[in-house]
C-alpha positions as CSV (number, residue, x, y, z in Angstrom):
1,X,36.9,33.1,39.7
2,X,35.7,35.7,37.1
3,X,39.0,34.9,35.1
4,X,38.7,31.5,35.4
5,X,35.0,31.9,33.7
6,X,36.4,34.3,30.9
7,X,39.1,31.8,29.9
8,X,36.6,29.0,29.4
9,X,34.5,31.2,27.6
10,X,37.9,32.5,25.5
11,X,39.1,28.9,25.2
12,X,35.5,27.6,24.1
13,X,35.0,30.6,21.7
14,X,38.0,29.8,19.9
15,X,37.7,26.0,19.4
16,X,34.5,26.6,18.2
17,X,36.3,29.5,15.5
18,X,38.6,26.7,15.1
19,X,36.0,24.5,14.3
20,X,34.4,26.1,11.9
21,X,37.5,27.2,9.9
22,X,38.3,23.9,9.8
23,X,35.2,22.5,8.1
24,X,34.1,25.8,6.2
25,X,38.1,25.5,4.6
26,X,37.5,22.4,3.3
27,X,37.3,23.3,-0.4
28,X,39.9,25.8,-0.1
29,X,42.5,23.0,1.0
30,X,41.9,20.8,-1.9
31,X,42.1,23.6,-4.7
32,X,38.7,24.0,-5.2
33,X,36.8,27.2,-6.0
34,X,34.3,27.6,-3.6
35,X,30.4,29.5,-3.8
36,X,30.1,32.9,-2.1
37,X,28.3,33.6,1.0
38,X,28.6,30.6,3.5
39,X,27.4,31.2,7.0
40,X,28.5,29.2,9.9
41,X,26.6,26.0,10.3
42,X,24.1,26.7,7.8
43,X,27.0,26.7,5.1
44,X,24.8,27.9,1.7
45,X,21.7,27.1,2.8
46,X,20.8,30.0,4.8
47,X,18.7,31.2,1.9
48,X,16.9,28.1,1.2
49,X,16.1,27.3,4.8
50,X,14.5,31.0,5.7
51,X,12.5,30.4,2.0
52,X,13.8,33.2,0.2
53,X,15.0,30.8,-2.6
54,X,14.7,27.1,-3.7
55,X,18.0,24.7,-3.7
56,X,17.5,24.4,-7.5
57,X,17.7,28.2,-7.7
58,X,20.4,28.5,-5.6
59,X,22.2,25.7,-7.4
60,X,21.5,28.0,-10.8
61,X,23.1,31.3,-8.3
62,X,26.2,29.4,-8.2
63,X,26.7,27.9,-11.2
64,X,26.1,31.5,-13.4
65,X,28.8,32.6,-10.4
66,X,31.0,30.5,-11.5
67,X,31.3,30.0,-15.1
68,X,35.1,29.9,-15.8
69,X,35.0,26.8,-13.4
70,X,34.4,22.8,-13.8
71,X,33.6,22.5,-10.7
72,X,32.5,24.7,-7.8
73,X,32.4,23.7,-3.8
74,X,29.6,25.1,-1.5
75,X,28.3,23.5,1.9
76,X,24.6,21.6,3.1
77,X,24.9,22.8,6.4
78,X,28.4,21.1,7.8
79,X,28.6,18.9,4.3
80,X,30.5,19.9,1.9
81,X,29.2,19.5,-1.5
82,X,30.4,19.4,-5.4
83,X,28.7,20.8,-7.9
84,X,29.6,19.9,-11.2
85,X,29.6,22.0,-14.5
86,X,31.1,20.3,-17.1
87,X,29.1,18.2,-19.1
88,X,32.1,15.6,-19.8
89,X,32.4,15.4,-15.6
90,X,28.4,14.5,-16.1
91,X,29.3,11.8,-17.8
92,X,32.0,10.6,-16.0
93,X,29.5,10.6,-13.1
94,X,26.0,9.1,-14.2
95,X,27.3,7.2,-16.6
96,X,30.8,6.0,-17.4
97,X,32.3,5.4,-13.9
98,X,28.7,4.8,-12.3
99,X,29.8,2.4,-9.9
100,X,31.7,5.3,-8.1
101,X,28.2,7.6,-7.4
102,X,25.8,5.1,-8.2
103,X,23.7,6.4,-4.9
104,X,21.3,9.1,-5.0
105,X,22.4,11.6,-1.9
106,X,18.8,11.4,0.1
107,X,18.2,9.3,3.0
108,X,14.6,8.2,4.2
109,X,14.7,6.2,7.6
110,X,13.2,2.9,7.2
111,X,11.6,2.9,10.4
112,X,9.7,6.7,9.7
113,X,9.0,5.8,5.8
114,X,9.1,1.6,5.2
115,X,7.5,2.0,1.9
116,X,9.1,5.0,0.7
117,X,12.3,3.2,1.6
118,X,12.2,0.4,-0.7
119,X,11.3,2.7,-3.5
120,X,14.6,1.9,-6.2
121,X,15.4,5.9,-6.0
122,X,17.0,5.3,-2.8
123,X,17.4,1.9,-2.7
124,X,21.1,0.1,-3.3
125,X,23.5,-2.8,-4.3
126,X,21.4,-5.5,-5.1
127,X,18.1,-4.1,-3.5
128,X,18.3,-1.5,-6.3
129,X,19.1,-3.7,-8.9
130,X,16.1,-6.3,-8.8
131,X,13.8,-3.2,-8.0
132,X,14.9,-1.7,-11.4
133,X,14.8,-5.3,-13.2
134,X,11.1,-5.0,-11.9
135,X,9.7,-1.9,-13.2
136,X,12.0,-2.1,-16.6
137,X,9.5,-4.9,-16.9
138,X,6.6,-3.1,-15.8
139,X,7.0,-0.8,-18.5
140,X,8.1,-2.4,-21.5
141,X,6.8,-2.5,-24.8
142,X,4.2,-5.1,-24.2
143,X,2.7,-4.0,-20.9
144,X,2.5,0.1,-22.1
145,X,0.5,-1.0,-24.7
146,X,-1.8,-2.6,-21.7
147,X,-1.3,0.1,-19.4
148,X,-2.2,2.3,-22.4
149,X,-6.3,0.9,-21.8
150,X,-6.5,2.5,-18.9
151,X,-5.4,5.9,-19.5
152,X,-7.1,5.9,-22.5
153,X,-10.0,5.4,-20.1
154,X,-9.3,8.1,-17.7
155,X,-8.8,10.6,-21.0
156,X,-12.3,9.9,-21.8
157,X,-13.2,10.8,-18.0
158,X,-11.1,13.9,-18.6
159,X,-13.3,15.1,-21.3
160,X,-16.1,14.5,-19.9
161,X,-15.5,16.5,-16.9
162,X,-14.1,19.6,-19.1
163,X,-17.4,19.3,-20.8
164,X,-19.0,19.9,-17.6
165,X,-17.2,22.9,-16.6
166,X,-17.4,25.0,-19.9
167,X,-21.3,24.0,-19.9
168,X,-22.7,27.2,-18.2
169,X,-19.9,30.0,-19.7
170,X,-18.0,28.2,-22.7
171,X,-15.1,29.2,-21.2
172,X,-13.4,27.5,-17.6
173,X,-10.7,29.1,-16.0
174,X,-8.2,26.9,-14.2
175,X,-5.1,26.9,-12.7
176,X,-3.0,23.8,-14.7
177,X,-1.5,22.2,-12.2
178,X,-4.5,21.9,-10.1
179,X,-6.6,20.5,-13.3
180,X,-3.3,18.1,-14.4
181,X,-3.2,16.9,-11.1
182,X,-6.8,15.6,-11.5
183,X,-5.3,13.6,-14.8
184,X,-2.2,11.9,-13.2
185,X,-4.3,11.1,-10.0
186,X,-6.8,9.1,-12.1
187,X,-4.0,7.5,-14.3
188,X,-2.5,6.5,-11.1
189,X,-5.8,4.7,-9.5
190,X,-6.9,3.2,-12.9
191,X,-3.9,2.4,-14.7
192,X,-2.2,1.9,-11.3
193,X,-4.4,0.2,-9.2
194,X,-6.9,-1.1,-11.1
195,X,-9.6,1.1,-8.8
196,X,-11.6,4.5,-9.1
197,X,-9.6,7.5,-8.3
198,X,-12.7,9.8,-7.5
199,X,-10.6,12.9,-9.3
200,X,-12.7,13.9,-11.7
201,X,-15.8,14.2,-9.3
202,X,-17.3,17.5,-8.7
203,X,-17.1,17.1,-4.4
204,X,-13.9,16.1,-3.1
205,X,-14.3,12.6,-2.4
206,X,-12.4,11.2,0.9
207,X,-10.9,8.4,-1.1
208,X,-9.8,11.5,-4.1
209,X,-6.4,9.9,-5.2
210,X,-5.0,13.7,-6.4
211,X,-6.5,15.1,-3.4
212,X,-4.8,12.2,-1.0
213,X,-1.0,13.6,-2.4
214,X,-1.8,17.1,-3.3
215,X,-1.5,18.4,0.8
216,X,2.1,16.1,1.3
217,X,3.4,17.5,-1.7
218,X,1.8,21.4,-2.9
219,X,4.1,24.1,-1.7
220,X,4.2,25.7,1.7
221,X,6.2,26.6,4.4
222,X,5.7,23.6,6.8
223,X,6.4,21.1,3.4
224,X,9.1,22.9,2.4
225,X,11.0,23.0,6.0
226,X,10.0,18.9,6.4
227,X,11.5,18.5,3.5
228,X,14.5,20.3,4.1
229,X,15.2,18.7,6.7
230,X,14.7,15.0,5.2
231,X,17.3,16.4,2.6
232,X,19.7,18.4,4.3
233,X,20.1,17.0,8.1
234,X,18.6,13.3,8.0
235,X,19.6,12.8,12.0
236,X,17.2,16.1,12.7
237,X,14.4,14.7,10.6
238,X,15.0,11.2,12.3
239,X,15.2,12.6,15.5
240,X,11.8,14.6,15.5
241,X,10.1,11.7,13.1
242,X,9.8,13.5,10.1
243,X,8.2,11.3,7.4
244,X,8.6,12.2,3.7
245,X,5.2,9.9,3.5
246,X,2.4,10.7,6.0
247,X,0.8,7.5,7.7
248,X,-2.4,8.4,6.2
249,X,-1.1,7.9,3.0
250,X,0.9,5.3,4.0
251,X,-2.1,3.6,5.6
252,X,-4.1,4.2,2.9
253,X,-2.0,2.6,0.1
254,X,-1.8,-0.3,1.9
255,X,-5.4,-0.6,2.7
256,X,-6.2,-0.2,-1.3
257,X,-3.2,-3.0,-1.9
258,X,-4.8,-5.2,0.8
259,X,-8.5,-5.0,-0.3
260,X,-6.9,-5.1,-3.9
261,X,-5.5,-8.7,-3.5
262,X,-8.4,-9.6,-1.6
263,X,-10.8,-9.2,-4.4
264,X,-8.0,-10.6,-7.4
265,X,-8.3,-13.8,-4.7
266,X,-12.0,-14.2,-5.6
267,X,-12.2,-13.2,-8.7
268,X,-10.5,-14.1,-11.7
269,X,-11.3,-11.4,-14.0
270,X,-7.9,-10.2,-16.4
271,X,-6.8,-6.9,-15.3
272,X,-5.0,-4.2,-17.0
273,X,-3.1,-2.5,-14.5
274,X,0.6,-2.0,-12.7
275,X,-0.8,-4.1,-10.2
276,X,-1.7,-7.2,-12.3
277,X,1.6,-7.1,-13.8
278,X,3.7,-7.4,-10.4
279,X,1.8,-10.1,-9.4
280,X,1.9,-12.2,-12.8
281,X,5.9,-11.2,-12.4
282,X,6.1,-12.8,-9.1
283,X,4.1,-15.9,-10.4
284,X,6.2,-16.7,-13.5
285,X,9.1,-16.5,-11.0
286,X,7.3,-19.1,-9.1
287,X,7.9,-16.5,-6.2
288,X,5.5,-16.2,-2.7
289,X,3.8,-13.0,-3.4
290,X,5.4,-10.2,-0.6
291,X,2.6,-7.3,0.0
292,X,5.1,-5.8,1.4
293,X,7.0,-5.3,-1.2
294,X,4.3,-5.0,-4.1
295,X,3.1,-2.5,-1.6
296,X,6.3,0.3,-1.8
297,X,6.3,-0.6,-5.5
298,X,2.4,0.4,-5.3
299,X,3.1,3.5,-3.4
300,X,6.2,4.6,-6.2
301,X,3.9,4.3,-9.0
302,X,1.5,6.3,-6.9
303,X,4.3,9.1,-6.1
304,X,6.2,9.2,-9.3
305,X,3.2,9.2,-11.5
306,X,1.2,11.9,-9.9
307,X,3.5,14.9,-8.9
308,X,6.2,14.4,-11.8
309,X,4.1,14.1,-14.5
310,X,1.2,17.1,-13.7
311,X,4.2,19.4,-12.9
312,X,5.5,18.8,-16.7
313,X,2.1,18.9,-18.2
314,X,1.2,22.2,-16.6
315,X,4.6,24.1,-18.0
316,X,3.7,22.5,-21.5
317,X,-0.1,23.9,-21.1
318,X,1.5,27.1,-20.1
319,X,3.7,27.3,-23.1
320,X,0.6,26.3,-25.4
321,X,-1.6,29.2,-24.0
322,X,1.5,31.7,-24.1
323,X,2.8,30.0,-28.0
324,X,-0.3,29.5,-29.7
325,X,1.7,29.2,-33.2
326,X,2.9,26.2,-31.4
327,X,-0.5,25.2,-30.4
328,X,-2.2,24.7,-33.8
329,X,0.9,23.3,-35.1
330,X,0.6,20.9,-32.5
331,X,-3.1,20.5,-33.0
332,X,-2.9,19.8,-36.6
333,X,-0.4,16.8,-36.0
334,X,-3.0,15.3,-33.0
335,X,-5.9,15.8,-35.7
336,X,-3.9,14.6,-38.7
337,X,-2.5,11.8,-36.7
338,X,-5.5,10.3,-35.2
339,X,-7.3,10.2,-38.8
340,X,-4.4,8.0,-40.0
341,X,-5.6,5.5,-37.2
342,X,-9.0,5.5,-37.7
343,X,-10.0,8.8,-36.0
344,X,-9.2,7.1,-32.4
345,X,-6.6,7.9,-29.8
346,X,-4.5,4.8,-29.9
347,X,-0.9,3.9,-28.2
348,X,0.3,4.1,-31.8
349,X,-1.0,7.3,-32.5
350,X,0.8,8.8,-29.6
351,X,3.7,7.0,-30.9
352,X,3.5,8.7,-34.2
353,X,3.0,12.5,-32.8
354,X,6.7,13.4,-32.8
355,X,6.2,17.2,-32.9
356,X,4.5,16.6,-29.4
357,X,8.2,15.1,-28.4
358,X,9.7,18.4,-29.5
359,X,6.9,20.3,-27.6
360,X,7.5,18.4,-24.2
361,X,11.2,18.4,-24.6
362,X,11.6,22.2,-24.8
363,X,8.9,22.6,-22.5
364,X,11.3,20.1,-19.9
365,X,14.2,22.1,-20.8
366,X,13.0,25.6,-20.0
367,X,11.2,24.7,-16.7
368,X,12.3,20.7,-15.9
369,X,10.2,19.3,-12.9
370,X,13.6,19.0,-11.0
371,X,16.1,21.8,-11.1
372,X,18.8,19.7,-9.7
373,X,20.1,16.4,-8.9
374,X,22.3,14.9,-6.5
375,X,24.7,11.9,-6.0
376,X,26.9,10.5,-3.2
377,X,30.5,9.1,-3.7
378,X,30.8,5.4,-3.1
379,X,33.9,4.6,-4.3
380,X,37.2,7.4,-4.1
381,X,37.4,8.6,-7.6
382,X,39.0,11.6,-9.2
383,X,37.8,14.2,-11.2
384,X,39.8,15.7,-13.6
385,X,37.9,18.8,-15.8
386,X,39.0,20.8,-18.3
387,X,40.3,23.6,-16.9
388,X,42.9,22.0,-14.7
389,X,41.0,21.3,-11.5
390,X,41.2,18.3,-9.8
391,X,39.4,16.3,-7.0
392,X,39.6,13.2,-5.6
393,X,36.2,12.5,-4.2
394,X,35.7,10.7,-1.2
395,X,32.6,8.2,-0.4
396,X,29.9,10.0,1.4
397,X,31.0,13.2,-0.3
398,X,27.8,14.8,-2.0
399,X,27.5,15.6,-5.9
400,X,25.5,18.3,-7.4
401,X,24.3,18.5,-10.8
402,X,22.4,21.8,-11.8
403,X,19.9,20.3,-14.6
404,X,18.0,23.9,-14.4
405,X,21.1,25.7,-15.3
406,X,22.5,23.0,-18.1
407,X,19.2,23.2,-19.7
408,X,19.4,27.2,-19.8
409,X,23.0,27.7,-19.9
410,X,23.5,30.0,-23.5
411,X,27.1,27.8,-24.1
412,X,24.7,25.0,-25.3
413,X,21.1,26.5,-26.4
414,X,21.5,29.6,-28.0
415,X,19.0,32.5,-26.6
416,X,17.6,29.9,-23.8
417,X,14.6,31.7,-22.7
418,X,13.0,30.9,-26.0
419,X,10.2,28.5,-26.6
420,X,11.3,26.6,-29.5
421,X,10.6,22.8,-30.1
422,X,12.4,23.2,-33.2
423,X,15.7,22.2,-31.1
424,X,14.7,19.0,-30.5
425,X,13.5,18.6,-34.8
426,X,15.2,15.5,-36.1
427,X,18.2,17.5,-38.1
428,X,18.9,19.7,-34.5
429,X,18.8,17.2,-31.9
430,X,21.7,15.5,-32.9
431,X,23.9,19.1,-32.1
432,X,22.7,19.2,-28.4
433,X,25.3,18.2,-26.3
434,X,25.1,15.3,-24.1
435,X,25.0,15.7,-20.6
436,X,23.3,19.4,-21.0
437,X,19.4,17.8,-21.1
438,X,18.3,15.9,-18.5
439,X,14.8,15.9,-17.5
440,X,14.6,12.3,-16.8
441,X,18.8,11.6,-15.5
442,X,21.0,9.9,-17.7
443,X,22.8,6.1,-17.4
444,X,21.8,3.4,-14.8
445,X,19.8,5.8,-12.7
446,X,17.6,7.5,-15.6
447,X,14.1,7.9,-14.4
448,X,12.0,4.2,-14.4
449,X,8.9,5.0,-14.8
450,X,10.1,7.6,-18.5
451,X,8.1,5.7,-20.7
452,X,4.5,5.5,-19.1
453,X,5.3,9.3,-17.5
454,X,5.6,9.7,-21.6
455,X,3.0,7.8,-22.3
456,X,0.1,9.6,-20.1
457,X,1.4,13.1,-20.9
458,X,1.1,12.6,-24.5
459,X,-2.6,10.9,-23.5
460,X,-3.6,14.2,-21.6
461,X,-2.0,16.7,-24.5
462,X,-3.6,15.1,-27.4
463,X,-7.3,14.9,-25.5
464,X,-6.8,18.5,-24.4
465,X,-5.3,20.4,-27.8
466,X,-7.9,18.3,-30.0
467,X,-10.5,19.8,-28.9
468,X,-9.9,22.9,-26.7
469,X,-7.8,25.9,-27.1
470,X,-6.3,27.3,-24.2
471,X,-5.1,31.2,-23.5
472,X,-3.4,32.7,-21.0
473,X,-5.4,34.0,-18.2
474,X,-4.4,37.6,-16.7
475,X,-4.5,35.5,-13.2
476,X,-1.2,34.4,-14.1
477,X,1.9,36.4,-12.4
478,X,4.4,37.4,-15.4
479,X,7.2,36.8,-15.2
480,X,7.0,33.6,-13.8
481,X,9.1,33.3,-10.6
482,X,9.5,29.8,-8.6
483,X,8.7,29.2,-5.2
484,X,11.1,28.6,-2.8
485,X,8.2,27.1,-0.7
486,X,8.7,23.7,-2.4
487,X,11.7,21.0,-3.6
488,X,10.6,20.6,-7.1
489,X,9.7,23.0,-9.4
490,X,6.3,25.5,-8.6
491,X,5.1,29.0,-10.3
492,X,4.2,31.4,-7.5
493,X,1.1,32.1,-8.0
494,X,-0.2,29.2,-10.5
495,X,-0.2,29.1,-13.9
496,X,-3.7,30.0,-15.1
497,X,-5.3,29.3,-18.6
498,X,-9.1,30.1,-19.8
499,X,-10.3,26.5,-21.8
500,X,-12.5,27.0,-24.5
501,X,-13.8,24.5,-27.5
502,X,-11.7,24.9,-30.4
């Protein structure tokens, strides 16, 4: 009896070897150089998943690891994954053969997350392609220029509420992405929604939109593990109901939507707002309005527009405090610019401040929102890079592009930890290679909602730099290091500034 028990433990022992070898060899058997340190089951992500590090760091580990390669292989648990180096591959991938990785590798279950499902970053086919129609719409030329009424609104309410704080002291210390968040949270009710955001108020407010977000999305351990697992192992995160949206906020966007239409029914008032300009889209298509549908479009404006957005503006603040060479430059062209028309802030003053381009560029480059992005195969296609290595991808085979790394990579921007805007100057932009700067994507996929993310950033800089200075407070931890506590990009610690009137 006892050997019959030791040989099933042998036997099962050494299938289970077997099975490892067999899926931890995978790179190895199709010529591909593959990432240090994989640990059965957990392939790569053993560091990621115990929070010692963040994917996009890890992501920037192997691709520093690997730099005489196009390509590099490293495993998402039991997946394996490709990460791409070479710009001209980057190309091939998010633009030129599109059709072949035109899915973004994240899966949301309709039945945990029905609005976040239909939102056209994980959408599909022809789902995908009237969803993009939709908000290319949404955001032309025309309706920014609407849009731009009600942020110049909430810039107003910005000022107003840094009055108030540097009131008793003249001086308010604040930690940026806290105060940004404020910002983006009112664009997002006003310009959004057509409603009052309660972000700027001195109580938190129950119906606070920055507030509503900030605890689904701010770094910490039990965010950081949900959203692991909605990342890396979909059937776990299905299985134990894991929802990238909460129902509270889930209930609650569709109880502003609902109460929304409502009072557009009984009133006919013109409204300048994302809101408005779905519905009038669905009327000059002579289609039945779908709350559904205008709902998940509701709750990506919501999304996109808040975290995005205050993540970028609180690197740029923290570049201003730590540059400020670079913050009375920039203040002289908001000051300058604004006299030229008529001593207002208008949509095409913001237009006109180019220098504020360079500023948010370099500022995207050296610390992007998202350090990484990734792509699944949908059609077999082969990669062929420069070096000689080849790969013919299969569908469902998961694609890695290291944006972090690209945008710091010495090859293309000489001494990379330097704050310059200058690289992004009219005679120097034209040398940066394409495919190494990608805050937004590139091709078919490039971030929708670019323009008014643009639009209200340049809003909150100009109403912030023309009239306050800010400087670095000693709260801040230098250097900065990033949490591993969250998927997108996140100081530990904060970045703090002291605000003062200029």
């Amino acid at each position: 009896m006892a050997w019959s028990w030791l040989t099933f433990v042998v036997g099962a022992l050494t299938l289970l070897i077997l099975y490892f070898v067999n899926i931890y060899t995978y790179w190895k058997r199709h010529g591909i150089p593959t990432a240090k340190g994989v640990v059965p089951y957990l392939g790569h992500l053993l560091p990621v998943l115990t929070l010692r590090t963040s994917i996009a760091e890890m992501v920037r580990k192997i691709y520093a690891e690997n730099k005489n390669h196009s390509m590099i292989g490293f495993y998402k648990m039991r997946s394996p994954t490709l990460l791409i180096r070479e710009p001209q591959l980057i190309k091939t991938i998010l633009q030129s053969n599109f059709s072949s990785f035109h899915k973004n590798d994240m899966v949301v279950h309709p039945e945990l997350d029905p609005l976040a499902a239909k939102n056209p970053f994980l959408t599909v086919g022809d789902v995908w392609t009237v969803g993009r129609k939709r908000f290319t719409y949404a955001f032309s030329g025309l309706r920014l220029k609407m849009l731009f009424v009600a942020v110049n609104g909430v810039c107003k309410k910005f000022e107003d509420f840094l009055e108030k704080r540097l009131k008793p002291s003249g001086k308010y210390e604040v930690e940026l992405k806290n105060l940004f968040s404020r910002f983006t949270g009112e664009v997002v009710a006003n310009a959004g929604f057509g409603v009052e955001g309660y972000c700027m108020d001195d109580e938190m407010h129950s119906k606070s939109f920055d507030q509503l977000v900030r605890g689904m999305l701010q770094p910490g351990w039990r965010n950081a593990l949900a959203h692991a697992a909605i990342v890396f192992i979909p059937e776990i995160s299905k299985v134990l109901k894991i929802a990238f949206v909460p129902k509270k906020v889930d209930r609650f966007v569709r109880n502003v939507v609902s109460e929304n239409l409502e009072m557009r029914r009984k009133s006919s008032i013109p409204r300048n707002d994302f809101l408005q300009v779905m519905i009038d889209l669905d009327k000059s298509e002579g289609k039945t309005l779908d709350e559904e549908q205008l709902t998940a479009e509701a709750l990506t404006f919501y999304i996109d527009g808040y975290e995005t957005s205050s993540i970028t503006l609180s690197f740029v603040g923290y570049q201003l405090a730590t540059h400020p060479d670079v913050q009375e430059k920039l203040r002289n062209e908001v000051t300058s610019t604004i006299a030229k028309h008529g001593g207002t802030l208008t949509f095409d003053a913001l237009k006109d401040m180019t220098y504020m381009d360079q500023v948010i560029s370099e500022s995207q480059r050296v610390y992007p929102a998202a350090g990484f992005m990734s792509k699944q195969c949908t059609e077999e296609f082969e990669l062929q890079g420069s070096d000689g290595l080849c790969f013919r991808v299969k569908p469902g085979t998961s694609i890695c592009i290291p944006v972090h790394a690209l945008h710091t990579d010495p090859e293309y921007w000489p001494d990379p930890q330097v704050f310059d805007p200058e690289r992004f100057s009219n005679d120097r932009k034209q040398s940066i290679q394409k495919m190494t700067f990608l805050p937004f994507g590139e091709g078919p996929r490039i971030c929708l909602g670019m323009r008014i993310a643009i639009l209200q950033m340049k809003a909150c800089i100009a109403t912030l730099v023309r009239s306050y200075k800010l400087e670095l407070s000693p709260k801040t931890q230098l250097p900065l290091r990033l949490s591993a506590k969250y998927f997108l990009t996140a100081p530990i610690g904060g970045l703090w500034v002291n605000i003062t009137k200029v």
